[in-house]
N, CA, C and O atoms as CSV, one atom per row, in Angstrom:
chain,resi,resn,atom,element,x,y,z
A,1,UNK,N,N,76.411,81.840,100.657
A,1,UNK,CA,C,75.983,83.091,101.224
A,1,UNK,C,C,76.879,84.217,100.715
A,1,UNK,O,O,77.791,83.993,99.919
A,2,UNK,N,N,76.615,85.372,101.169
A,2,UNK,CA,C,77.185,86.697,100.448
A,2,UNK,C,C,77.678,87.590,101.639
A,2,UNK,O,O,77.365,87.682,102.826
A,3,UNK,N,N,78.485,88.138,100.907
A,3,UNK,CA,C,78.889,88.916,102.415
A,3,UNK,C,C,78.616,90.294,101.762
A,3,UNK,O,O,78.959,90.274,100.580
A,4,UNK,N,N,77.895,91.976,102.321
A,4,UNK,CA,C,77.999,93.002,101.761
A,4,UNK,C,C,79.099,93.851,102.099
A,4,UNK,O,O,79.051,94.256,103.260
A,5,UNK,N,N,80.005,94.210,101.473
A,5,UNK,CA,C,81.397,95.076,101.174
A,5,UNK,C,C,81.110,96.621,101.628
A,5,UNK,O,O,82.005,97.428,101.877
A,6,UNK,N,N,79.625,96.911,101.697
A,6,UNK,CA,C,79.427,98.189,101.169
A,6,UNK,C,C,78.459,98.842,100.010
A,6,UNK,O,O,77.734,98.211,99.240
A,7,UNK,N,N,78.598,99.990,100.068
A,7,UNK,CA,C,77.586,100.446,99.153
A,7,UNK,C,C,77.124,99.272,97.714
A,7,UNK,O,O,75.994,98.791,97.625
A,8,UNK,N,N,77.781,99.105,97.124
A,8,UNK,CA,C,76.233,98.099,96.092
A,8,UNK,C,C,77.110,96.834,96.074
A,8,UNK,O,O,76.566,96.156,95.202
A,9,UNK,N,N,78.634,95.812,96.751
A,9,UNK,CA,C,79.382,95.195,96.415
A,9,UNK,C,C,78.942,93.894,97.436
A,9,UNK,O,O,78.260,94.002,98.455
A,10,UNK,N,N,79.344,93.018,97.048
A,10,UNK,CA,C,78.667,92.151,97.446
A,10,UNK,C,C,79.771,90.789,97.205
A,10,UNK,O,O,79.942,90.884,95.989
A,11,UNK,N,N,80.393,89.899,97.537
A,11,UNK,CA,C,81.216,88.707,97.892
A,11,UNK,C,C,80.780,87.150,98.634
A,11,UNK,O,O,80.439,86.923,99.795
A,12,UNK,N,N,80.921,86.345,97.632
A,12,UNK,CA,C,80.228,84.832,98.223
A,12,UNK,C,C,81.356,84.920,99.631
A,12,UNK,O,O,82.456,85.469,99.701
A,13,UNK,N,N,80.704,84.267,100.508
A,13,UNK,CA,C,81.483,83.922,101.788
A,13,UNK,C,C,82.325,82.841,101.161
A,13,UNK,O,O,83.395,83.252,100.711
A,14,UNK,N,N,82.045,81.340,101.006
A,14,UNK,CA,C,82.886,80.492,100.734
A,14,UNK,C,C,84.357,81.116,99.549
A,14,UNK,O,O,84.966,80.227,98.954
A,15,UNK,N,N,84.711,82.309,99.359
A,15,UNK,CA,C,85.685,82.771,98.578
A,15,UNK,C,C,86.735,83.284,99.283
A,15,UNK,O,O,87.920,83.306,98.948
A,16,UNK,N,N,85.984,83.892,100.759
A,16,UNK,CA,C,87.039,84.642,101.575
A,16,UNK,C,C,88.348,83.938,101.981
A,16,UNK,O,O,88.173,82.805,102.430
A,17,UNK,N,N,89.659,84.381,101.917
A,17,UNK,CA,C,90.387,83.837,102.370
A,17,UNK,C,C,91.000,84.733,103.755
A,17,UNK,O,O,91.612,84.165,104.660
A,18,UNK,N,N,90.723,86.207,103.745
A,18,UNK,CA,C,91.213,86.836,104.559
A,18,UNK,C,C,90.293,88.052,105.053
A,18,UNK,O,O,89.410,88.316,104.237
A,19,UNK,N,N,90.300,88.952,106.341
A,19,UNK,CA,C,89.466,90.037,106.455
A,19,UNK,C,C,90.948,91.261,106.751
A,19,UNK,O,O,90.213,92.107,107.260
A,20,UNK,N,N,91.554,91.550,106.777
A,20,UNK,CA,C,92.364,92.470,106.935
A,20,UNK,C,C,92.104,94.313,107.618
A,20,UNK,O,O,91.467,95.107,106.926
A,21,UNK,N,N,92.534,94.629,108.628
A,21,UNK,CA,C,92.396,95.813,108.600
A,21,UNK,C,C,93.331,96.785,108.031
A,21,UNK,O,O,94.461,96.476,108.409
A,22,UNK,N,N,93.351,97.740,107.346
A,22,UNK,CA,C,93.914,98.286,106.407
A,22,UNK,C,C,95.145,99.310,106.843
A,22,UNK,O,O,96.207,99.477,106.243
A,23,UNK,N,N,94.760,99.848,107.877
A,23,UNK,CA,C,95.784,100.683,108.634
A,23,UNK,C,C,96.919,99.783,109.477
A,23,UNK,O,O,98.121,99.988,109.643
A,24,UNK,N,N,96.161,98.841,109.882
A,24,UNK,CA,C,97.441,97.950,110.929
A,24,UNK,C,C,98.208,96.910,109.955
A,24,UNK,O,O,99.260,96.328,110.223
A,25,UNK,N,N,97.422,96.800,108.720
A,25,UNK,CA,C,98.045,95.633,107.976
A,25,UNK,C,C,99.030,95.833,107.007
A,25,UNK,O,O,99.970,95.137,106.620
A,26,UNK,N,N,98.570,97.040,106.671
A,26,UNK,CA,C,99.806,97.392,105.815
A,26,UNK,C,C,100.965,98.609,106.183
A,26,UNK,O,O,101.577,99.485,105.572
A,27,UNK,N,N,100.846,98.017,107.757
A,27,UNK,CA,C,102.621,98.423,108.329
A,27,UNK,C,C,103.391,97.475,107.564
A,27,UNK,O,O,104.468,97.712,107.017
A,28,UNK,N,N,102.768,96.397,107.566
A,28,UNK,CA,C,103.948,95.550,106.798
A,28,UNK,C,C,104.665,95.835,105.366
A,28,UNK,O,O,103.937,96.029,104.392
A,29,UNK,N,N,105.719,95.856,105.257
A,29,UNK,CA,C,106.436,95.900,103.828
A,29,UNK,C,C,105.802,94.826,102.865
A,29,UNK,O,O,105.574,95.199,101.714
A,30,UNK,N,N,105.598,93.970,103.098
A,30,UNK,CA,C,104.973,92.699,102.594
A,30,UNK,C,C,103.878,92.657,102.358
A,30,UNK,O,O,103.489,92.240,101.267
A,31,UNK,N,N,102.861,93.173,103.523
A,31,UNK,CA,C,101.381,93.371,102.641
A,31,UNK,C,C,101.264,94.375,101.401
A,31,UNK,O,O,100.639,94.292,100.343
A,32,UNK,N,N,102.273,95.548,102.042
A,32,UNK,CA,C,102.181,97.254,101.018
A,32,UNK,C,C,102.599,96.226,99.702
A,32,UNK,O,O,101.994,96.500,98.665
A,33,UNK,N,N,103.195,95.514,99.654
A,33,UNK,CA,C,103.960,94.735,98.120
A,33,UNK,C,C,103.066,94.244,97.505
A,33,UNK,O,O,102.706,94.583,96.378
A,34,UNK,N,N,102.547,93.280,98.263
A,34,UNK,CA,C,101.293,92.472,97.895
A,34,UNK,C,C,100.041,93.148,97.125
A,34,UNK,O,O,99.571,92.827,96.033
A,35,UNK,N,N,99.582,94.312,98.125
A,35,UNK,CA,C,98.755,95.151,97.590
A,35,UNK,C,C,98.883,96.311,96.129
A,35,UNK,O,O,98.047,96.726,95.326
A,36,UNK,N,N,100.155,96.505,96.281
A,36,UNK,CA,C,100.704,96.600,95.294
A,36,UNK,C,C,100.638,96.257,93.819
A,36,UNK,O,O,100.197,96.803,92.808
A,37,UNK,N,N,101.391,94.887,94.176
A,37,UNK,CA,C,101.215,94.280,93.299
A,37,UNK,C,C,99.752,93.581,92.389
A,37,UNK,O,O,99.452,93.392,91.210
A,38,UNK,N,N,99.185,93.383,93.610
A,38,UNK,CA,C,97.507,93.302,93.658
A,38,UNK,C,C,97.308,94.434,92.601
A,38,UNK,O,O,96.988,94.156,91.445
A,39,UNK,N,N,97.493,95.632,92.997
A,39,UNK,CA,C,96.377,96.360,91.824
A,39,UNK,C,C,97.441,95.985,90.650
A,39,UNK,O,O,96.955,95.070,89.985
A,40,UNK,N,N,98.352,96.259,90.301
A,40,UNK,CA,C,99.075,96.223,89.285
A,40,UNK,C,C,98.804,94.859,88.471
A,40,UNK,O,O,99.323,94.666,87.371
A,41,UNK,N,N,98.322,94.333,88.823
A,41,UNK,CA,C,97.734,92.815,88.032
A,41,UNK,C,C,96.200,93.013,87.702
A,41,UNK,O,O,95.423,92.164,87.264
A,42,UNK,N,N,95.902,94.582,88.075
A,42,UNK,CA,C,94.122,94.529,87.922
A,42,UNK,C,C,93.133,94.155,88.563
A,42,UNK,O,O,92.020,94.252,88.045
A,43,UNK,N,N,93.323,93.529,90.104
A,43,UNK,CA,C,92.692,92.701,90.931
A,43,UNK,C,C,92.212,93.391,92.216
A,43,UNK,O,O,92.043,92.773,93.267
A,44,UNK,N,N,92.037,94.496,92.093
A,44,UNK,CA,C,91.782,95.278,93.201
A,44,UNK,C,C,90.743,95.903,92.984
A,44,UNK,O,O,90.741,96.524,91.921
A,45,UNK,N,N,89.805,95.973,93.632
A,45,UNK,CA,C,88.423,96.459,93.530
A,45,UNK,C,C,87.764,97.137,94.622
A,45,UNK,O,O,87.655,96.621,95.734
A,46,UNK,N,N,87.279,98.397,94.298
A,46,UNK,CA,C,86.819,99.339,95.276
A,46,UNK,C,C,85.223,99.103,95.602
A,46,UNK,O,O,84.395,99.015,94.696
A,47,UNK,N,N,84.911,99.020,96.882
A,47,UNK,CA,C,83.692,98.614,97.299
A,47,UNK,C,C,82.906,100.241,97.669
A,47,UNK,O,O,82.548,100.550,98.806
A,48,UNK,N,N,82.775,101.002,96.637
A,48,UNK,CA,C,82.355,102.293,97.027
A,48,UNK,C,C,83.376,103.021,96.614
A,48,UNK,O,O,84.386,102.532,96.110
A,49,UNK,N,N,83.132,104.583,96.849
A,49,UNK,CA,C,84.012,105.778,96.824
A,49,UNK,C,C,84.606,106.302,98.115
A,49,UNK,O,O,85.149,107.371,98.396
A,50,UNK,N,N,84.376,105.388,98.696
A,50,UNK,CA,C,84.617,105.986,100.526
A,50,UNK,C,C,85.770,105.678,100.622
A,50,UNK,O,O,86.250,104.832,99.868
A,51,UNK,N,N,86.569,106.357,101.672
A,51,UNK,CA,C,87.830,106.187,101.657
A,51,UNK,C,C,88.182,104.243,101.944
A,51,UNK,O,O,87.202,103.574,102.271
A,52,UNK,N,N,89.139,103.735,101.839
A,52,UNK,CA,C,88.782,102.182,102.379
A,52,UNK,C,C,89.202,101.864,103.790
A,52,UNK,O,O,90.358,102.249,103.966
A,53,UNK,N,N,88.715,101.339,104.784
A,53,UNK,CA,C,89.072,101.002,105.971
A,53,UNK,C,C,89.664,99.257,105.865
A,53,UNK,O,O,90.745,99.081,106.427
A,54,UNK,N,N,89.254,98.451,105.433
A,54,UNK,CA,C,89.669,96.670,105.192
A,54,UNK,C,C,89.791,96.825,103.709
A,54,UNK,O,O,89.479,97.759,102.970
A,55,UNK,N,N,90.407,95.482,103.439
A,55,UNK,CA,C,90.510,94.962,102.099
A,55,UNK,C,C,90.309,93.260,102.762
A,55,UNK,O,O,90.739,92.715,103.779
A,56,UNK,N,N,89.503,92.826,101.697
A,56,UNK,CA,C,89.238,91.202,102.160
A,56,UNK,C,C,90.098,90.701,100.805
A,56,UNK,O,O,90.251,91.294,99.737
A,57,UNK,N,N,90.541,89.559,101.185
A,57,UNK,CA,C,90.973,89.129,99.794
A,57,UNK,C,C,90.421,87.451,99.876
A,57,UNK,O,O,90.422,86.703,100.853
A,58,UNK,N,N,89.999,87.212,98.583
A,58,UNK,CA,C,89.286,86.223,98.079
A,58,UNK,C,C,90.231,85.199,97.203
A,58,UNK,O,O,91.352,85.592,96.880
A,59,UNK,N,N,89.881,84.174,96.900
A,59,UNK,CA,C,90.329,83.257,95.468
A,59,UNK,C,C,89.028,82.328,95.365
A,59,UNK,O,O,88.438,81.602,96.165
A,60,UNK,N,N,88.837,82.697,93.943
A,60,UNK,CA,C,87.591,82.321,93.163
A,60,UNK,C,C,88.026,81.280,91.990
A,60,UNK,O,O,88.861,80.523,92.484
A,61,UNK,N,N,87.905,81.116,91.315
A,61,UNK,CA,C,87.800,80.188,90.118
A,61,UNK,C,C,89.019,80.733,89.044
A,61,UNK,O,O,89.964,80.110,88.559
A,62,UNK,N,N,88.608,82.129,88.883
A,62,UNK,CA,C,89.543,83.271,88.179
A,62,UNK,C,C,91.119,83.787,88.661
A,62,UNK,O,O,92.056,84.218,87.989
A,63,UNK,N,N,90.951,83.512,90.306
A,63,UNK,CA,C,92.759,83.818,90.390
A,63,UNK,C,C,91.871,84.463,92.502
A,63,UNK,O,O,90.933,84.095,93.208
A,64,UNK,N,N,92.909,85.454,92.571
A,64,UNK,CA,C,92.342,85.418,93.628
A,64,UNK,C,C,92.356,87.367,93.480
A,64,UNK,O,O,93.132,87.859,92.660
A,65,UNK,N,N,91.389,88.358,94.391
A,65,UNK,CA,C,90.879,89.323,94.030
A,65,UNK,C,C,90.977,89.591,95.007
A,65,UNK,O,O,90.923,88.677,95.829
A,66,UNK,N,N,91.215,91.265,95.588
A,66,UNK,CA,C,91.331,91.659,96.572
A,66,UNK,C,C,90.209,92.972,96.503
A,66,UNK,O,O,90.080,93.587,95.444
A,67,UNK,N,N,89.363,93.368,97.799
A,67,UNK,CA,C,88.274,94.341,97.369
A,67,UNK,C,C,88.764,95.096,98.422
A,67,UNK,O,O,89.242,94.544,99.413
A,68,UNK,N,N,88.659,96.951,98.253
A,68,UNK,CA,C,88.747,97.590,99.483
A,68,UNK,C,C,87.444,98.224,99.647
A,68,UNK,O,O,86.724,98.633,98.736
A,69,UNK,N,N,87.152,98.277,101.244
A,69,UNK,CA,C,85.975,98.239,101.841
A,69,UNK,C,C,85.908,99.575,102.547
A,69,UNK,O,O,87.008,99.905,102.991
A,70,UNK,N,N,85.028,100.356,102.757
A,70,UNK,CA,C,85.130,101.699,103.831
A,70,UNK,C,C,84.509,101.058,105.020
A,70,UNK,O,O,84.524,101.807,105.996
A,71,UNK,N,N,83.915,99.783,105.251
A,71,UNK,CA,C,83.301,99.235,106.098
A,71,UNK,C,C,84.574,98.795,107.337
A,71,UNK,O,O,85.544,98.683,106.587
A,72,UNK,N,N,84.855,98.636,108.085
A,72,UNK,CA,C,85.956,98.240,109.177
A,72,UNK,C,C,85.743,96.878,109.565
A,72,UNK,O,O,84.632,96.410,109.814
A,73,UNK,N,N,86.876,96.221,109.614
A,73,UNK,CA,C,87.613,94.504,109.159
A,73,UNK,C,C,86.436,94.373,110.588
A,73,UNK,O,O,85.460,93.653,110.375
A,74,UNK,N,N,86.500,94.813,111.503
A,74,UNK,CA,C,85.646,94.020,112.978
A,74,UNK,C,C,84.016,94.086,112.660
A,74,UNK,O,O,83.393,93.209,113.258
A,75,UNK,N,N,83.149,95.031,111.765
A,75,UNK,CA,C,81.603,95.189,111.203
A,75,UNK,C,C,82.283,94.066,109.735
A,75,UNK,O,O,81.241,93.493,109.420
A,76,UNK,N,N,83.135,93.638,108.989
A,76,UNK,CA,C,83.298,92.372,108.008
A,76,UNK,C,C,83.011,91.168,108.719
A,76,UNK,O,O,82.376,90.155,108.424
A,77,UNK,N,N,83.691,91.566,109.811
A,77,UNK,CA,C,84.080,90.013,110.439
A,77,UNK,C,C,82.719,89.657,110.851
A,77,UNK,O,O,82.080,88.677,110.467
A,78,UNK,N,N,82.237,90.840,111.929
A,78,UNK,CA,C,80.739,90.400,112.858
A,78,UNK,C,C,79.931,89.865,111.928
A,78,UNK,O,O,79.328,88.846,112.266
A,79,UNK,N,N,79.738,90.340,110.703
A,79,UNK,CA,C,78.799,90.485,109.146
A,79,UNK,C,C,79.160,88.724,108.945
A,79,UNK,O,O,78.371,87.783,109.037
A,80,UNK,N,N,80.628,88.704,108.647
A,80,UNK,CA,C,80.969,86.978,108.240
A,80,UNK,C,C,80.570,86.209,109.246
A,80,UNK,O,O,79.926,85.232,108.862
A,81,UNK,N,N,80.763,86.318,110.741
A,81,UNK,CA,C,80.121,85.519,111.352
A,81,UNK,C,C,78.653,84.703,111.449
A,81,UNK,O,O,78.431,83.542,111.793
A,82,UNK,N,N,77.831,85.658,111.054
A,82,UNK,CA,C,76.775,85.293,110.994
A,82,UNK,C,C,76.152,84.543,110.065
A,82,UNK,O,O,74.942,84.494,109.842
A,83,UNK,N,N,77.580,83.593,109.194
A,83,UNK,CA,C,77.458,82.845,108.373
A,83,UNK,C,C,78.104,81.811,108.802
A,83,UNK,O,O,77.788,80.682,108.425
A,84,UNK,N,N,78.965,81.999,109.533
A,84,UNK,CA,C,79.698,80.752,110.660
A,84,UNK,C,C,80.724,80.678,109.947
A,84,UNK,O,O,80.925,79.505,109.634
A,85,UNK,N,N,81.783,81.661,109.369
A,85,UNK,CA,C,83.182,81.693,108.510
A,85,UNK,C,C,83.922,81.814,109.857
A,85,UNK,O,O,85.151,81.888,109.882
């Protein structure tokens, strides 16, 4: 199944490893690094032009990919549920 990100983006469910909200999550020093580092490896991907509210992060076949979403981690989550993640 697929989960929609947003305007045209789109993510297999079985890839998700995380739903994150973006404002509470990256109080951490450790996520800000991560994310960081995330784009700086090229792996960060914008789900639209909207500002981003979540970032889900995935691992696929290719490494693992992080997408930011204007959609909010609790409308990801309700959305993933209905796939039974």
């Amino acid at each position: 199944m697929y989960l929609h990100l947003g305007h045209k983006s789109m993510i297999q469910t079985d890839d998700i490893i995380g739903i994150f909200d973006l404002d509470t999550a990256s109080v951490s020093v450790h996520t800000r690094n991560y994310l960081k580092k995330a784009q700086e490896a090229g792996v960060v991907f914008e789900a639209g032009p909207e500002l981003p509210k979540s970032f889900v992060v995935t691992d696929t076949p290719t490494g693992q990919k992080v997408y930011l979403s204007a959609l909010g981690s609790l409308t990801l989550e309700a959305r993933s549920k209905q796939f039974g993640l």
